[in-house]
MARTI-322314 format. One line per 4 residues: their letters; for each residue x, y, z of C-alpha. Coordinates in nm, 2 decimals, padded with zeros to 4 digits. Layout:
a) X/Y/Z | ...
END
This chain:
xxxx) -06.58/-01.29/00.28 | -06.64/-01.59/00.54 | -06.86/-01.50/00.84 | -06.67/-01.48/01.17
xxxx) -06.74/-01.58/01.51 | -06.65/-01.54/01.85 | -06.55/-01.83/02.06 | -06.40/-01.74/02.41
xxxx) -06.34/-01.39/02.28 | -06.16/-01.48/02.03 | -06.20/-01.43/01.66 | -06.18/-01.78/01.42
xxxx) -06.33/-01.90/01.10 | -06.56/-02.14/01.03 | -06.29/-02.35/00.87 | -06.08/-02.32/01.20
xxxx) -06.42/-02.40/01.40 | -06.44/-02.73/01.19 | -06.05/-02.84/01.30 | -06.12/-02.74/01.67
xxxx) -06.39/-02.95/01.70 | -06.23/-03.25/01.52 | -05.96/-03.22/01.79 | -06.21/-03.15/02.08
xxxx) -06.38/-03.50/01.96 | -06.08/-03.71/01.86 | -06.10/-03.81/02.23 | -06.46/-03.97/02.17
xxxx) -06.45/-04.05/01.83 | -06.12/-04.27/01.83 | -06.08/-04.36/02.22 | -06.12/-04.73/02.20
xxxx) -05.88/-04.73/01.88 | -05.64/-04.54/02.09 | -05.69/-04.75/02.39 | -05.65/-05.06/02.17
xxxx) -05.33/-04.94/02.04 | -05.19/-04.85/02.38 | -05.28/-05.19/02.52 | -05.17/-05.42/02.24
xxxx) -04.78/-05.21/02.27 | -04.77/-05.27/02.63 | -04.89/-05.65/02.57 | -04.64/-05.71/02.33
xxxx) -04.39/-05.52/02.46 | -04.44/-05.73/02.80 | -04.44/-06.02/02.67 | -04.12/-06.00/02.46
xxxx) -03.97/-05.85/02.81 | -04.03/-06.15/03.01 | -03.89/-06.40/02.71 | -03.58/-06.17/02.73
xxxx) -03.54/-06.15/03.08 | -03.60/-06.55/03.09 | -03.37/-06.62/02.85 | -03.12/-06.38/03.02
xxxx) -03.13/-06.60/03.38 | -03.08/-06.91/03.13 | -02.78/-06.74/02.96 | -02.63/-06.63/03.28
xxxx) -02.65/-06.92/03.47 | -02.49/-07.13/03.14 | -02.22/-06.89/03.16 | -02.15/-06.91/03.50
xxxx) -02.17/-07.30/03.47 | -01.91/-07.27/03.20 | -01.69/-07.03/03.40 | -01.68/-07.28/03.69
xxxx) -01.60/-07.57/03.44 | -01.29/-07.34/03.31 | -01.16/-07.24/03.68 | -01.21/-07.63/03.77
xxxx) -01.01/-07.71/03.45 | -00.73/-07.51/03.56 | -00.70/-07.57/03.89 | -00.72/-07.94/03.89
xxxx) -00.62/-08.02/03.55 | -00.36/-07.80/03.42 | -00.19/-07.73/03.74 | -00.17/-08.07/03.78
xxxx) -00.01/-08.09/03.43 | 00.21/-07.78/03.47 | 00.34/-07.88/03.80 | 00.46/-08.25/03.67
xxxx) 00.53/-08.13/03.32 | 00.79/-07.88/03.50 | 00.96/-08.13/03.65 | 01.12/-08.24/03.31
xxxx) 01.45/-08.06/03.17 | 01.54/-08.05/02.81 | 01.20/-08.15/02.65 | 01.19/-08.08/02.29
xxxx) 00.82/-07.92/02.30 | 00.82/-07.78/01.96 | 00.91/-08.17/01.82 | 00.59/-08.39/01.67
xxxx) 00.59/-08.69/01.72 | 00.41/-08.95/01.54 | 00.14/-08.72/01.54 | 00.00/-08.54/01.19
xxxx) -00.13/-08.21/01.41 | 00.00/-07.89/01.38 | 00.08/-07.73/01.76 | -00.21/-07.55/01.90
xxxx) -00.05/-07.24/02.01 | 00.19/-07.21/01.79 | 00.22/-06.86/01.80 | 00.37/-06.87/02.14
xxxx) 00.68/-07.00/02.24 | 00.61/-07.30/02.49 | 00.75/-07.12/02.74 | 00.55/-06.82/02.74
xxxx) 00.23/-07.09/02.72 | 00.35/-07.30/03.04 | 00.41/-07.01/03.21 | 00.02/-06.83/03.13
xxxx) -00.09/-07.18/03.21 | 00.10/-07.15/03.55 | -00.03/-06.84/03.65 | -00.39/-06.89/03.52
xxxx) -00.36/-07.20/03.76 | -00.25/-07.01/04.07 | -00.54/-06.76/04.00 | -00.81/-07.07/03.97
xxxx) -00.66/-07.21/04.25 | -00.70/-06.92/04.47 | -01.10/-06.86/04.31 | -01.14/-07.27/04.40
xxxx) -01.04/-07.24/04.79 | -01.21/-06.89/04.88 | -01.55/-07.05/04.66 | -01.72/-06.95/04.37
xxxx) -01.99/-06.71/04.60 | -01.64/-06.52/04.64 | -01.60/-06.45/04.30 | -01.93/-06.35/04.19
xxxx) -02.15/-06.37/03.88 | -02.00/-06.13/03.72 | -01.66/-06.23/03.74 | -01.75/-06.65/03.66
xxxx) -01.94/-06.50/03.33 | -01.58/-06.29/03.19 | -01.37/-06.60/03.29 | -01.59/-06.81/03.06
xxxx) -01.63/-06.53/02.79 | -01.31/-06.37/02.76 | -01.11/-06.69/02.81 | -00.80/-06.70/03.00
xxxx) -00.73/-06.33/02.94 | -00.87/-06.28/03.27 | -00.64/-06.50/03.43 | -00.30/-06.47/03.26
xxxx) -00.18/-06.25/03.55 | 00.02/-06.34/03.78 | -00.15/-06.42/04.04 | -00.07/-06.35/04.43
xxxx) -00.27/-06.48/04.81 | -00.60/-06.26/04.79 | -00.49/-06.05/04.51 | -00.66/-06.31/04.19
xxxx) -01.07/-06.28/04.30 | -01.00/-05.89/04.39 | -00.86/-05.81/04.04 | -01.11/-06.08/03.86
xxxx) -01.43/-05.90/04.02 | -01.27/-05.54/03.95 | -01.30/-05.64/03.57 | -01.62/-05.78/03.60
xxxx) -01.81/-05.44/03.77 | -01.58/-05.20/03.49 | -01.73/-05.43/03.17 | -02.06/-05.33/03.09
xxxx) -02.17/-05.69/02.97 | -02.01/-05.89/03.26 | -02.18/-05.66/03.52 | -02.47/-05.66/03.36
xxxx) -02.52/-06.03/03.33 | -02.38/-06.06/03.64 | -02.65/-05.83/03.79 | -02.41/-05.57/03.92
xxxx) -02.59/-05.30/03.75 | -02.91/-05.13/03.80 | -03.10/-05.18/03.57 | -03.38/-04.94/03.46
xxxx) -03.72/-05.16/03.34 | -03.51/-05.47/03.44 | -03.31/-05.41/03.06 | -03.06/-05.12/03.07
xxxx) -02.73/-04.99/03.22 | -02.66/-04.74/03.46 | -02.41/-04.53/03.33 | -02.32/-04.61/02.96
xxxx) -02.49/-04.81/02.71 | -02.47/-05.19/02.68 | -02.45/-05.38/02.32 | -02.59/-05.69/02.33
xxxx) -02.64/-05.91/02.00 | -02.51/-05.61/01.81 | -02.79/-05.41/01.97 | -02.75/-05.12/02.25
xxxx) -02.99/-05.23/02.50 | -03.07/-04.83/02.65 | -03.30/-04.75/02.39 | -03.55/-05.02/02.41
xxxx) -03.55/-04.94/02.78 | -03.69/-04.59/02.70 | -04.03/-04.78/02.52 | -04.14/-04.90/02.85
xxxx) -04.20/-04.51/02.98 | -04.35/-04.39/02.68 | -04.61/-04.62/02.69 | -04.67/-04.54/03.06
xxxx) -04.65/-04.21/03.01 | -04.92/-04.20/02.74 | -05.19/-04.40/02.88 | -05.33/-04.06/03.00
xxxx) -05.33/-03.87/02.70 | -05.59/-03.95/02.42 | -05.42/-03.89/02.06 | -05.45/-04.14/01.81
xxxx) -05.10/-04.01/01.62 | -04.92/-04.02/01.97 | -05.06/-04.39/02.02 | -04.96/-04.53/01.66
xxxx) -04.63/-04.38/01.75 | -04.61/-04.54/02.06 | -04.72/-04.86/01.88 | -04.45/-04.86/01.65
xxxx) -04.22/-04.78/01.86 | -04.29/-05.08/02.04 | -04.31/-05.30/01.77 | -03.91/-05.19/01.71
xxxx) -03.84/-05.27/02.09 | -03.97/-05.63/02.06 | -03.79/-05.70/01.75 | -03.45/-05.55/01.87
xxxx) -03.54/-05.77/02.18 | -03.62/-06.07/01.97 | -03.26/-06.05/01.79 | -03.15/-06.05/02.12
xxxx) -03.29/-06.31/02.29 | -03.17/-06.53/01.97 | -02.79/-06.35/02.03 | -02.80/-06.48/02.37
xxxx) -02.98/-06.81/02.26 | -02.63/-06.83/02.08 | -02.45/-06.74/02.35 | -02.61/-07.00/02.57
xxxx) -02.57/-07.25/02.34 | -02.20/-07.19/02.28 | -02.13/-07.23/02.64 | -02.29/-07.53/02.70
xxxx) -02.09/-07.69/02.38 | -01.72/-07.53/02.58 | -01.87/-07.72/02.90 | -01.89/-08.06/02.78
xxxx) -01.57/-08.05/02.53 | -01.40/-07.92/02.83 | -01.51/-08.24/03.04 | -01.48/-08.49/02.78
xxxx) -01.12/-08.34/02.72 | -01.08/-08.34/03.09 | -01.15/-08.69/03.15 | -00.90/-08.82/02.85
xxxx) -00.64/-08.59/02.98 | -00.64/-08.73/03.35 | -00.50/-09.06/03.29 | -00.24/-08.91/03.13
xxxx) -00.16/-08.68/03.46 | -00.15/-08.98/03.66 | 00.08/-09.12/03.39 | 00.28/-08.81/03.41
xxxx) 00.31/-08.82/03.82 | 00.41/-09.23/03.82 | 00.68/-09.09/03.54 | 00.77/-08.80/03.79
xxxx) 00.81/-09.06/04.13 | 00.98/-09.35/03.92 | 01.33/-09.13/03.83 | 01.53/-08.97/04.06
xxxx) 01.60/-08.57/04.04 | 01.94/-08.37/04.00 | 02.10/-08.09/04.24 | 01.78/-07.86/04.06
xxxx) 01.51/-08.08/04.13 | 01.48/-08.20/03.73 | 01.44/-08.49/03.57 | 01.63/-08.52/03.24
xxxx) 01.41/-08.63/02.92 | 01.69/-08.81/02.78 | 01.67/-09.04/03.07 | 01.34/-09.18/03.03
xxxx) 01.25/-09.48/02.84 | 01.09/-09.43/02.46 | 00.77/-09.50/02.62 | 00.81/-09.27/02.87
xxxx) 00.88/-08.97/02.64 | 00.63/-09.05/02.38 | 00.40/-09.02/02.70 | 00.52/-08.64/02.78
xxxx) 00.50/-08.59/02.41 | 00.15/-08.69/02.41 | 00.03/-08.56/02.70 | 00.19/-08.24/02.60
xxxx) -00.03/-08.25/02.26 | -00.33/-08.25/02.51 | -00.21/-08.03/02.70 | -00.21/-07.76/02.45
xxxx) -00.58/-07.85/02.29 | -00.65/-07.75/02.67 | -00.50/-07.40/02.68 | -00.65/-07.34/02.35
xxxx) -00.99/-07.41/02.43 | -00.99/-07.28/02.78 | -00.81/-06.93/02.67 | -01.04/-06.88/02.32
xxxx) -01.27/-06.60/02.47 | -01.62/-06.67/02.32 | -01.78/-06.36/02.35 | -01.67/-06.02/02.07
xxxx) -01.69/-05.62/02.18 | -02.09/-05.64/02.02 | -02.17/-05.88/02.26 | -02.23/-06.19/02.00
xxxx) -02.08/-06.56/01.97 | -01.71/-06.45/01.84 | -01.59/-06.61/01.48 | -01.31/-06.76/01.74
xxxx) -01.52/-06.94/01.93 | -01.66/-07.15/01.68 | -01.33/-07.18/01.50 | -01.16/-07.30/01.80
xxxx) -01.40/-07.55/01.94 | -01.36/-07.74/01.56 | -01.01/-07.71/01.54 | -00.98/-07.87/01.93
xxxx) -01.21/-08.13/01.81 | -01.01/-08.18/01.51 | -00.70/-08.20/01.68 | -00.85/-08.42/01.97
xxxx) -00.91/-08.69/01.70 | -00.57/-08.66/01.53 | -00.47/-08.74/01.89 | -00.68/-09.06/01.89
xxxx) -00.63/-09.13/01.52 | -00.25/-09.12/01.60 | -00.24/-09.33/01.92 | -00.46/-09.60/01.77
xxxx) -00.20/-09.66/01.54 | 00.07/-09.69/01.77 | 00.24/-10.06/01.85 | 00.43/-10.27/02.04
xxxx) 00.55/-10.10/02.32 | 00.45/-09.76/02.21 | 00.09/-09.89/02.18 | 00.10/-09.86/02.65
xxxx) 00.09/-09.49/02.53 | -00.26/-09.54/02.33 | -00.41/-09.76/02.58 | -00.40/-09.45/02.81
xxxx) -00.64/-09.31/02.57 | -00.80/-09.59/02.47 | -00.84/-09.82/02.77 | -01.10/-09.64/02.87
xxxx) -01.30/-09.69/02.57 | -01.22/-09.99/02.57 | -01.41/-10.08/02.87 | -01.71/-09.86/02.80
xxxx) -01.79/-10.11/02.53 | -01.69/-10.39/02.69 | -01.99/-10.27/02.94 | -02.23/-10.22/02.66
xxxx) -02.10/-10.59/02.52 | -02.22/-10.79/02.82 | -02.52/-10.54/02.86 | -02.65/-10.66/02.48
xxxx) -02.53/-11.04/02.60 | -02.74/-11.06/02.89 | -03.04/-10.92/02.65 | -02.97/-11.19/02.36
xxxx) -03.00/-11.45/02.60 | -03.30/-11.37/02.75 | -03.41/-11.29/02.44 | -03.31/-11.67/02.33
xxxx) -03.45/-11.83/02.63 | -03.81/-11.66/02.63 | -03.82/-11.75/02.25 | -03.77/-12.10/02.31
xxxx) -04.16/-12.15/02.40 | -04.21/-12.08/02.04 | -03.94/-12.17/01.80 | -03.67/-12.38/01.97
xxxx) -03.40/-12.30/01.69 | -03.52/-11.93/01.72 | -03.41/-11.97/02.08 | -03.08/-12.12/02.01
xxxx) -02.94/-11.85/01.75 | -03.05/-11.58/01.96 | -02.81/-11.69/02.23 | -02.56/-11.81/01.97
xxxx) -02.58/-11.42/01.90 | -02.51/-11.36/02.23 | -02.19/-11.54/02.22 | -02.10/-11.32/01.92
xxxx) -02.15/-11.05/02.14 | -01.89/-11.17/02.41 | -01.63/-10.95/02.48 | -01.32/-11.09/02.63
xxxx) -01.13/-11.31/02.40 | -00.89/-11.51/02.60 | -00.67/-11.63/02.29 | -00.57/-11.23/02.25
xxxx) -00.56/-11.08/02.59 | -00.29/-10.89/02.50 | -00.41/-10.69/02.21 | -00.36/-10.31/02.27
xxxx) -00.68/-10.16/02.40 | -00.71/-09.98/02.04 | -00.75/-10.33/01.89 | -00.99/-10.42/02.18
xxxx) -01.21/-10.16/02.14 | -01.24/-10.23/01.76 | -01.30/-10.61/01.78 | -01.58/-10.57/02.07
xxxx) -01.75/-10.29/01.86 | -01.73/-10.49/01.58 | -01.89/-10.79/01.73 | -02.14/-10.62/01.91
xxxx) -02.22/-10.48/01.55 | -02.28/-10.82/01.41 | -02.45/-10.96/01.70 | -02.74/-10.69/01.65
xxxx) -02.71/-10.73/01.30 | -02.73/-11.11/01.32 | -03.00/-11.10/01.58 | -03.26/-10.80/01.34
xxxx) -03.24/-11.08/01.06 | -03.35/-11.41/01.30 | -03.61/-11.14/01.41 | -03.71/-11.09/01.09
xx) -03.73/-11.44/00.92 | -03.81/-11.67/01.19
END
């Protein structure tokens, strides 16, 4: 039978002696393993905090950029559209014209999708007068994340910013990237749980305590815990600094589509406001479609095509329930694209006097290149002239080149702005073409 003791008057084995004193040294024996643990969970665990909370303040402010882009886009843009567009009775909408795209939209009567464009206009109006600080952060972020939903309403004096910030405090990801929740170790939600990146955000939270909360006890289990337990915190946060990497990302593609679809559509509304002043109205106020010239109605039809990639791009929220890039997003922003170029593709084409409707598209272009043209002119013949110290017929083809280059051609001034952007593009082409080969050989 083992010998007993007495230990602090009370009875234990030598066996039990042996574990008591393992425990009474674990302090000593494995503090600076314990302390090393502690301090490499709290180092990584800090680190990964401030990469998330940095990439948060990026995420946010591209969503509240892209939210301003979208209330700018319908108040300017598509009221302008809406308000001229209206002013035309008996205009077959659901007709294609010399166009191979299917209607965006084409779920919805085009009714029901000029009148959510109207009152998604009144409500960016009102948001564009009172100012964006009016709105809020929160309220910017769901207009550019959950599309036009927001906006749809109908909209009445003081009643659009009021209902568009009351969404944006009851959603859990608008307030919080908005900053109107508290937020406990600058990551959580007060008052239910947010998912961000397919990750609920509360948990991780948590980590940031525990480790606090053990720096004063000494077990080595407890620390390698601890130290896994923040290993899982930075690699939930990891996934979602990449989720909102993605989110950023997407938002920054909506805001220049937007503005590149934007500044190809506004030519077309001052089209559609000369059509508007250059016909007279009935009893109602209307101007009959059958009354316009071809040219006049292929411009509606056109402009109505645009029109539509607009609501479709603006409305598409971008943003699903788990807080991640929605499938629609992406889907939406190709087929827009798509469908912008079908646009192009089908006004290029047009001629005679149809082809006034392309050059509202393609005038621009047009003279875009024709900048770039006597930009690379001006550079062959310098080019040509500081060569002719050296090679005197070097000198002479580099400015020939330039001539190549030249982009008015007074023999076909009135080629449709289409054809004009080909032929200048085409020459400038060769000019650089011609010009690498003299480089090369001479």
């Amino acid at each position: 039978m083992e010998a007993i003791r007495l230990v602090f008057g009370l009875m234990i084995t030598p066996n039990e002696r042996a574990v008591a004193a393992v425990g009474l040294l674990e302090p000593i024996t494995h503090k600076e393993e314990i302390e090393s643990l502690l301090n490499e969970a709290q180092s990584m665990y800090d680190n990964a905090k401030n990469k998330f909370e940095s990439q948060k303040k990026q995420t946010t402010k591209r969503l509240e950029n892209l939210g301003k882009v979208k209330v700018n886009a319908w108040a300017e843009g598509m009221d302008t559209f809406v308000t001229a567009f209206g002013t035309f009775k008996n205009v077959e909408m659901d007709r294609r014209i010399d166009t191979n795209m299917e209607f965006i939209g084409s779920d919805e009567e085009p009714k029901q999708m000029l009148m959510n464009i109207q009152n998604a206009s009144m409500t960016a109006n009102e948001v564009a007068k009172a100012g964006f600080a009016a709105l809020g952060t929160g309220a910017l972020v769901g207009i550019a994340s959950y599309g036009g939903a927001m906006m749809f309403g109908t909209a009445s004096t003081g009643t659009a910013i009021a209902a568009l910030s009351g969404a944006a405090k009851t959603n859990a990801t608008l307030a919080w990237f908005g900053g109107g929740a508290k937020a406990a170790g600058g990551l959580g939600m007060a008052g239910g749980k947010l998912i961000l990146a397919g990750v609920v955000v509360a948990p991780i939270v948590a980590v940031a305590a525990v480790i606090a909360g053990a720096k004063g006890k000494e077990k080595l289990a407890e620390a390698k815990k601890i130290h896994a337990e923040a290993e899982e915190a930075v690699s939930q946060m990891n996934i979602m600094i990449t989720g909102m990497e993605g989110i950023a990302k997407m938002s920054d593609n909506y805001s220049s589509f937007i503005k590149k679809l934007n500044r190809m559509f506004a030519p077309f509304l001052q089209e559609l406001e000369r059509i508007k002043n250059a016909h007279p109205v009935d009893v109602d106020g209307m101007i009959d479609f059958d009354s316009l010239s071809v040219v006049e109605q292929k411009t509606l039809h056109v402009s109505w095509l645009m029109a539509q990639v607009y609501y479709h791009v603006l409305s598409t929220p971008i943003l699903n329930s788990k807080g991640e890039v929605s499938k629609e997003a992406n889907e939406a922003l190709s087929a827009s694209t798509k469908s912008l170029k079908q646009i192009k593709k089908d006004t290029y084409t047009m001629v005679a006097e149809e082809a006034q409707v392309g050059d509202i598209i393609w005038k621009p272009e047009a003279n875009k290149i024709l900048v770039v043209n006597f930009f690379a002119v001006g550079i062959l013949i310098a080019l040509g002239c500081l060569s002719m110290s050296t090679s005197v017929l070097k000198g002479i083809l580099f400015i020939l080149c330039g001539a190549v280059a030249f982009p008015i051609f007074f023999k076909f001034r009135s080629l449709p702005a289409s054809r004009l952007y080909t032929w200048r593009l085409v020459r400038l082409i060769g000019a650089i073409v011609i010009a690498i080969a003299i480089a090369a050989l001479l």
